[in-house]
C-alpha positions as CSV (number, residue, x, y, z in Angstrom):
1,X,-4.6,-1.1,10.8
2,X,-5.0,-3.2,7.6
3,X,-6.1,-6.7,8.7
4,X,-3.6,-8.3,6.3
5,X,-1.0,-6.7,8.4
6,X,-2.5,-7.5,11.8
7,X,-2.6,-11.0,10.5
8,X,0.6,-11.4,8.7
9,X,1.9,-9.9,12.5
10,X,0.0,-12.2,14.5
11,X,1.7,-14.9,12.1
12,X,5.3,-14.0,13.0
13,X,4.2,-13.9,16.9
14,X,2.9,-17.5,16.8
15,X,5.8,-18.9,14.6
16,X,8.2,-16.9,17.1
17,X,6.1,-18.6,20.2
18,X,6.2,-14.9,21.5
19,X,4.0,-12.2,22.7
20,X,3.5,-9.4,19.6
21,X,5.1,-7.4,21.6
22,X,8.6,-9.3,21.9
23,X,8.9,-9.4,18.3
24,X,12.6,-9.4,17.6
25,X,13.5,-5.3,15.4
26,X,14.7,-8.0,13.0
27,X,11.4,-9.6,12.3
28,X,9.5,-6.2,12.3
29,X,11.6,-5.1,9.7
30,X,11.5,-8.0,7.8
31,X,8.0,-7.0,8.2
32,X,8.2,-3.5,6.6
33,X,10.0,-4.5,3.8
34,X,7.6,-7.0,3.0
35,X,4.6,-4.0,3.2
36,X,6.7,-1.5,1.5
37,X,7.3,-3.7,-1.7
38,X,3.3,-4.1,-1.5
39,X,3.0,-0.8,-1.6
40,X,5.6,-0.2,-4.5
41,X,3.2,-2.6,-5.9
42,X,0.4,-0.9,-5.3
43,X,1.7,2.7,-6.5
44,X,2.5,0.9,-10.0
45,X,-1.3,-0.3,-9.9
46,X,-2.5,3.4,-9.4
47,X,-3.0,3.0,-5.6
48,X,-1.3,5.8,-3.2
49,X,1.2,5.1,-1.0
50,X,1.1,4.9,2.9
51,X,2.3,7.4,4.9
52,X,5.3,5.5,6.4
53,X,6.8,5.0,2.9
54,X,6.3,8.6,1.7
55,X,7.6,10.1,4.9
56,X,10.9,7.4,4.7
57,X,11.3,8.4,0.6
58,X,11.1,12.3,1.6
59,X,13.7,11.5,4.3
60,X,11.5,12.4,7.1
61,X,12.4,9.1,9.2
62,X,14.3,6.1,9.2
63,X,13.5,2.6,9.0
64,X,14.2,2.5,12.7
65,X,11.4,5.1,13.1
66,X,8.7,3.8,11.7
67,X,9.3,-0.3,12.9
68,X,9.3,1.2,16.4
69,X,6.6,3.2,15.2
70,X,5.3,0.3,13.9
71,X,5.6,-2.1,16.6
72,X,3.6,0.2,18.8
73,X,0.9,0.6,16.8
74,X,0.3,-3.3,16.3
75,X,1.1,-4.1,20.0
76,X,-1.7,-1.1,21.1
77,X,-4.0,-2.5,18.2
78,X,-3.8,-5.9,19.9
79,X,-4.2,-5.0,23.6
80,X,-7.1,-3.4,23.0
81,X,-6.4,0.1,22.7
82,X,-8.0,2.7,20.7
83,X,-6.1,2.7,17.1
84,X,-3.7,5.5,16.4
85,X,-2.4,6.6,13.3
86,X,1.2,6.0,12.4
87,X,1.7,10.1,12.0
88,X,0.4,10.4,16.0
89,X,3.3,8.1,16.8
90,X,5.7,9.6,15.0
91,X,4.9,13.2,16.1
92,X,4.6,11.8,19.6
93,X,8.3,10.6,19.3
94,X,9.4,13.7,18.1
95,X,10.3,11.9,15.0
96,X,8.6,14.3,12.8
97,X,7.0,17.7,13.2
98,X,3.2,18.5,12.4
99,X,4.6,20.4,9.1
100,X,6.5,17.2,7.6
101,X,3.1,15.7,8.3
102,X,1.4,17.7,6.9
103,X,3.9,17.6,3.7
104,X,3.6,13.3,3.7
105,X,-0.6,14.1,3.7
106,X,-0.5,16.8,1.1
107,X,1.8,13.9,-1.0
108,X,-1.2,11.4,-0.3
109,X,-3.5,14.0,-1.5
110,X,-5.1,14.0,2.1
């Protein structure tokens, strides 16, 4: 995961005086909007998206999707566990299907 986000994350935990995990939907979000107009951002600079944004823009998920999709990648990150992709956990949920996948990667020119 991108250390500015890990960081930014770890930020709202100790401001909230909670666990990463406990992180309120609320502040996640806050959270992914934040990202998403980095990435916006970023695209107008030349740089690619991230998957997350594509897959929300092609209507593939919702915003609730990926900040629980989200929320478990960071709280896994920080406990130590080996790092998965956001598409893993989405696909895992049943929140999107290998070909939609696919599709986002193919956008990313993956």
């Amino acid at each position: 995961m991108d250390p500015a986000v890990l960081k930014e994350l770890k930020h709202l935990s100790i401001d909230a005086e909670k666990p990463i995990s406990e992180l309120t939907e609320e502040a996640i979000r806050d959270l992914i909007q934040k990202y998403e107009m980095k990435d916006k951002k970023m695209s107008i600079e030349g740089l690619d998206k991230r998957f997350g944004t594509i897959a929300l823009e092609k209507g593939f998920i919702s915003r609730d999707n990926i900040s629980e999709a989200l929320k478990i990648q960071v709280t896994e990150d920080l406990e130590g566990m080996q790092h998965r992709l956001i598409g893993q956990i989405l696909l895992e949920k049943n929140y999107m299907t290998n070909i939609q996948i696919n599709e986002v990667l193919k956008s990313m020119g993956i």
